[in-house]
C-alpha positions in Angstrom: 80.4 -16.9 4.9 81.7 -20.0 6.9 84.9 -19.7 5.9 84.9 -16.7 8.1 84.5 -18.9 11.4 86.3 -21.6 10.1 89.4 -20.1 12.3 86.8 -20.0 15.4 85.2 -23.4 15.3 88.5 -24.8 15.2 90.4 -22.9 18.1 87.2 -24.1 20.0 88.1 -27.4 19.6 91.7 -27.6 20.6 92.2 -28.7 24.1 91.4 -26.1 26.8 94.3 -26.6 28.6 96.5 -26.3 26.3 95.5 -23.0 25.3 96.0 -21.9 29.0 98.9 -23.8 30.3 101.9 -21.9 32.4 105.5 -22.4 31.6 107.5 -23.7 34.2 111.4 -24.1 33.8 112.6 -27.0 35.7 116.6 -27.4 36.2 117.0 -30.8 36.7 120.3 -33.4 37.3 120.2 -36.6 35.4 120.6 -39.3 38.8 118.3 -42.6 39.6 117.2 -40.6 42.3 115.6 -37.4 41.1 113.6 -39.2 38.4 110.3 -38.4 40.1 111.2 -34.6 40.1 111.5 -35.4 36.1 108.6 -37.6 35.9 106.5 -34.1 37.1 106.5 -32.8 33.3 104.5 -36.3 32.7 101.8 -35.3 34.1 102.0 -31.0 34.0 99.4 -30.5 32.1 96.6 -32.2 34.6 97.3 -29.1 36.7 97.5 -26.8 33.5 101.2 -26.6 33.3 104.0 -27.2 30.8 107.3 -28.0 32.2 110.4 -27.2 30.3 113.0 -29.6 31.7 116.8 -29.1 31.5 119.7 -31.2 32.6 122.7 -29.6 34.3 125.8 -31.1 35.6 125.4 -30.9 39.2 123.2 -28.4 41.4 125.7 -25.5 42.0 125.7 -25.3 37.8 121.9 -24.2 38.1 122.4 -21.4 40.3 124.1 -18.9 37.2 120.6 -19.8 35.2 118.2 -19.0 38.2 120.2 -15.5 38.2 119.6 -15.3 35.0 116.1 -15.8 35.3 115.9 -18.9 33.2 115.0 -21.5 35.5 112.0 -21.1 37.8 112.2 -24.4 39.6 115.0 -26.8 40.5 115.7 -30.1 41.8 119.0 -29.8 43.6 121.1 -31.6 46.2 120.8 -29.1 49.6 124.6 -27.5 49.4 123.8 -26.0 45.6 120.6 -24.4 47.2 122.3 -23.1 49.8 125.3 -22.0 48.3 122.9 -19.9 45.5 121.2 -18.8 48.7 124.2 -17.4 50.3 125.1 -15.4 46.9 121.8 -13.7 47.2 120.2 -15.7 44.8 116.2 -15.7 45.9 115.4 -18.7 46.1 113.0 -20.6 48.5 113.2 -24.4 49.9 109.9 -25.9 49.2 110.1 -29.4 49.6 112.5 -32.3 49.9 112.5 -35.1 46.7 114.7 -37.8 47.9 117.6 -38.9 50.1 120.8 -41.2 50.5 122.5 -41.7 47.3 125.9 -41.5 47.6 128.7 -44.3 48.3 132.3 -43.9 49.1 133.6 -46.6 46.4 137.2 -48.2 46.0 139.1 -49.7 43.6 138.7 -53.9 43.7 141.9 -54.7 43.8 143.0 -52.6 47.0 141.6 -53.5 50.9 139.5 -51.3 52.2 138.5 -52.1 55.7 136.5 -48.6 56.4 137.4 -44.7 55.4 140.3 -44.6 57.9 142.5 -46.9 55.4 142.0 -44.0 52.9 145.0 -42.3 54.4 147.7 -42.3 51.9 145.0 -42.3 48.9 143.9 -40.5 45.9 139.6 -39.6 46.4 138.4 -38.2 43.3 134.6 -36.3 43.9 132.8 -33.9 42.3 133.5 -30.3 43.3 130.3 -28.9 44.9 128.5 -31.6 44.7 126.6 -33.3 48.0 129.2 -36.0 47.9 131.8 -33.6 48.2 130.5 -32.4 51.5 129.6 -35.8 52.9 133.5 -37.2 52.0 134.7 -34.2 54.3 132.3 -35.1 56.6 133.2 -38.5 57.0 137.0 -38.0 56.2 136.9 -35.4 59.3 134.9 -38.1 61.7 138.1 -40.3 61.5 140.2 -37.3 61.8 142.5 -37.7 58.3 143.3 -34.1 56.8 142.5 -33.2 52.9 144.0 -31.1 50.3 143.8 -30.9 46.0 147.4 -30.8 46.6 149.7 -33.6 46.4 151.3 -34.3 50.0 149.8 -31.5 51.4 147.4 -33.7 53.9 146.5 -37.4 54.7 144.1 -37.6 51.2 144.6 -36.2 48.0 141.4 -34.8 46.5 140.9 -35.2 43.1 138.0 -33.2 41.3 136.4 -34.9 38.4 133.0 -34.5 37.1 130.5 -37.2 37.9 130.8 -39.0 34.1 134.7 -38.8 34.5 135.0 -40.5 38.0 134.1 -44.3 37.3 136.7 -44.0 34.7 139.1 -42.7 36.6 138.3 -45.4 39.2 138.1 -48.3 36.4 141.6 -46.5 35.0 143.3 -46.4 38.4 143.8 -42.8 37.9 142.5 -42.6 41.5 141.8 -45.2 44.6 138.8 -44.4 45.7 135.8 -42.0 44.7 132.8 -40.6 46.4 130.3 -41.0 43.7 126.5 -40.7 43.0 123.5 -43.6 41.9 123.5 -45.4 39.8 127.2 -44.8 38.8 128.2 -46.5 42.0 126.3 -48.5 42.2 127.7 -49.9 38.4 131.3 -48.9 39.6 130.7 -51.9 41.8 128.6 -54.7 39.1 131.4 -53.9 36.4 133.4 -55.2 38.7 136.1 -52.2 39.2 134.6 -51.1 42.0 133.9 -51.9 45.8 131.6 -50.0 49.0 133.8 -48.7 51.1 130.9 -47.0 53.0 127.6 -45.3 52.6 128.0 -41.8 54.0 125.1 -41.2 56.7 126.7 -42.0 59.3 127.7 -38.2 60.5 125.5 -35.2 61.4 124.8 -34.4 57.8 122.9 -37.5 57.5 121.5 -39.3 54.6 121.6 -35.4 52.8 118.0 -35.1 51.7 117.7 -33.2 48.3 115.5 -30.2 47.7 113.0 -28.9 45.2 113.7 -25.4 45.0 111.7 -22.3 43.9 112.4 -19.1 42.8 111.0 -15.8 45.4 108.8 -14.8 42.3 106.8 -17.7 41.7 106.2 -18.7 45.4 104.5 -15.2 45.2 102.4 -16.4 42.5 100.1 -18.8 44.6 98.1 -20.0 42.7 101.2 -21.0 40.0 103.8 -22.3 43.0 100.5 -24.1 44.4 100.1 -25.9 41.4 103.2 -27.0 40.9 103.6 -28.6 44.3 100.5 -30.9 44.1 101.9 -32.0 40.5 105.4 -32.6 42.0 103.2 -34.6 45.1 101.4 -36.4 42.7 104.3 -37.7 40.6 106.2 -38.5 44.3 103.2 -40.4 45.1 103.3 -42.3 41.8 106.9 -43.1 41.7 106.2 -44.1 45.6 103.1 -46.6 45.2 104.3 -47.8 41.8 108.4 -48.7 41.8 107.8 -50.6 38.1 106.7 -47.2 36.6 109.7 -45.3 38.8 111.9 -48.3 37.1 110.3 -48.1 33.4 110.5 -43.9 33.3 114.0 -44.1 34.8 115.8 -46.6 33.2 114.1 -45.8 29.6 113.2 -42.2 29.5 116.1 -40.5 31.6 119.0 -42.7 30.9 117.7 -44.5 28.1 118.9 -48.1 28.5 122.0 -47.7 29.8 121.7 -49.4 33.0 120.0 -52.6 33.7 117.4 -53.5 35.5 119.4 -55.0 38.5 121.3 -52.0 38.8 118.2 -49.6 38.7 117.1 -51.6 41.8 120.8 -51.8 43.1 120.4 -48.1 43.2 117.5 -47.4 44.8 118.3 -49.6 47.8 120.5 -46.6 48.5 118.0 -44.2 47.8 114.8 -43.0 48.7 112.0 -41.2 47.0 110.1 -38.6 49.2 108.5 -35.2 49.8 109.7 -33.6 53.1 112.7 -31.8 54.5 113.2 -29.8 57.9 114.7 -26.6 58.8 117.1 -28.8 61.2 118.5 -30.4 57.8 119.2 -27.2 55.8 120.7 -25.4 58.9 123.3 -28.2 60.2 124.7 -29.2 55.8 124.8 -25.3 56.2 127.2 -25.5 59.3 129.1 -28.5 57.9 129.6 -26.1 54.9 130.9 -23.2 56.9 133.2 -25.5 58.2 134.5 -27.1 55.1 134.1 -24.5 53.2 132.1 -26.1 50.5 130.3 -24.1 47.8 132.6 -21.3 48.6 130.7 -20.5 52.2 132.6 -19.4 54.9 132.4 -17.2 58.3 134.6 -14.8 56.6 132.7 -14.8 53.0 129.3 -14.8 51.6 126.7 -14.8 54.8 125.4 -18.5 55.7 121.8 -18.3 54.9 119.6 -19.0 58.0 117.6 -22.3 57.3 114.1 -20.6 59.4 114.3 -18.1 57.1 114.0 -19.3 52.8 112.6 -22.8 53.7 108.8 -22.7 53.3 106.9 -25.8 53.4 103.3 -24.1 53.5 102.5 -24.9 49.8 103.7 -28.6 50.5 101.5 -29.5 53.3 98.7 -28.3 51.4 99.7 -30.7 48.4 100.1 -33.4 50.8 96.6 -33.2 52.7 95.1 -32.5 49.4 96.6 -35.9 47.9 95.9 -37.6 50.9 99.6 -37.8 52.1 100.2 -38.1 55.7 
């Protein structure tokens, strides 16, 4: 006879919350600086989630799997949102993770005064990336021209992907590089590598990146609400607690392969936060349009209208709930 509620007296003792947890799918990109945004799947399952995390290349490369309906939530630099958003992918903005980031790097051996002396030079970047948007930005502040095709302009771009450019830099394949943390940062304690500039010095800004979520689970409240208080929480630990940032970084994301110093190196040119402003999204959106980056222009897919797919609601409600001012 007790074998017969053997089955029950056991499924009442396995944890509550795992019984009931919700599935998110987080599209994530493996940098220093969106390690709290990974760190969320730590903690998920205080706010009866489970977060399914998976790596892409860089944030354009998410946009095909939100399309698909694989991905529900995505950490991405603000050009891949917005370029997904222009396609008609529907997507909101719900929160801004970090800023900075980015360094315009040299070769060692050659003198590089300032971006200006890059006239003449090979750049290699990362084709819809945020640093290939704020290498235009800053190219076109000292007026030099740009082209992929040799002789065509003052700079030769070169695109690479982000785990191909210190080698190419290292190699002397190109002379410069607009590059991400913490592989700048390492460009330049290897040795091969020296700061040309750190690109905030135009409208774009230090480029904050976004947490982005898709139209059908911001309708779920209660869902997208959790969600955001987990991804405030895990902001607010990385924030208040730079050893654990350092420890879950350095161990769990990249395990090992940078040091200490450079981890630190790093995040002097980043920032961990939470916000982001319609003024942000609209003015990379008009840099875009102007550039043509992530394949936006007046003539193409529509520019997305910043007032219109970033919604902050559920984040302010996170934040007073956490006590974040």
């Amino acid at each position: 006879m007790l074998s017969r509620f053997l089955p029950l007296l056991a499924a009442a003792f396995l944890p509550a919350v795992a019984l009931g947890e919700d599935v998110v799918r987080l599209g994530n990109l493996k940098f220093a600086h969106y390690g709290a945004v990974s760190y969320m799947k730590e903690i998920a399952p205080k706010y009866n989630l489970r977060i399914e995390e998976k790596m892409f290349a860089k944030g354009i490369d998410i946009v095909p799997a939100v399309i698909a309906g694989e991905i529900d939530v995505t950490a991405s630099a603000a050009d891949g949102a917005i370029a997904g958003r222009a396609k008609g992918v529907p997507v909101y903005v719900m929160a801004g993770f970090s800023d900075g980031g980015s360094r315009i790097v040299g070769r060692s051996d050659e003198e590089f005064k300032g971006v200006a002396d890059l006239k003449g030079k090979k750049v290699g970047v990362a084709r819809g990336g945020a640093q290939e948007l704020a290498l235009y930005a800053e190219l076109d502040k000292v007026k030099l021209t740009w082209s992929d095709k040799p002789g065509q302009a003052d700079v030769q771009i070169l695109f690479l992907a982000y785990a191909d450019l210190n080698q190419a830099l290292m190699q002397k394949q190109i002379d410069a590089m607009c590059q991400s943390e913490p592989q700048s940062t390492q460009a330049i304690t290897k040795g091969f590598g020296k700061e040309i500039i750190k690109p905030y010095d135009t409208p774009i800004k230090r480029m904050t990146r976004v947490l982005v979520m898709t139209e059908k689970m911001y309708q779920n409240r209660d869902l997208a609400s959790r969600v955001m208080r987990c991804f405030v929480e895990a902001t607010q630990t990385f924030l208040a607690k730079p050893d654990v940032a350092e420890k879950y970084v350095r161990e769990q994301m990249f395990k090992g392969q940078y040091s200490s110093e450079e981890y630190r190196d790093a995040m002097s040119n980043a920032a961990f936060t939470y916000d982001v402003t319609t003024e942000e999204i609209q003015i990379t959106t008009d840099y875009m349009v102007k550039f043509g980056v992530g394949q936006i222009t007046s003539g193409s897919a529509k520019p997305p209208v910043a007032t219109e797919w970033v919604k902050t609601d559920l984040l302010m409600e996170a934040k007073k709930a956490a006590g974040v001012k």
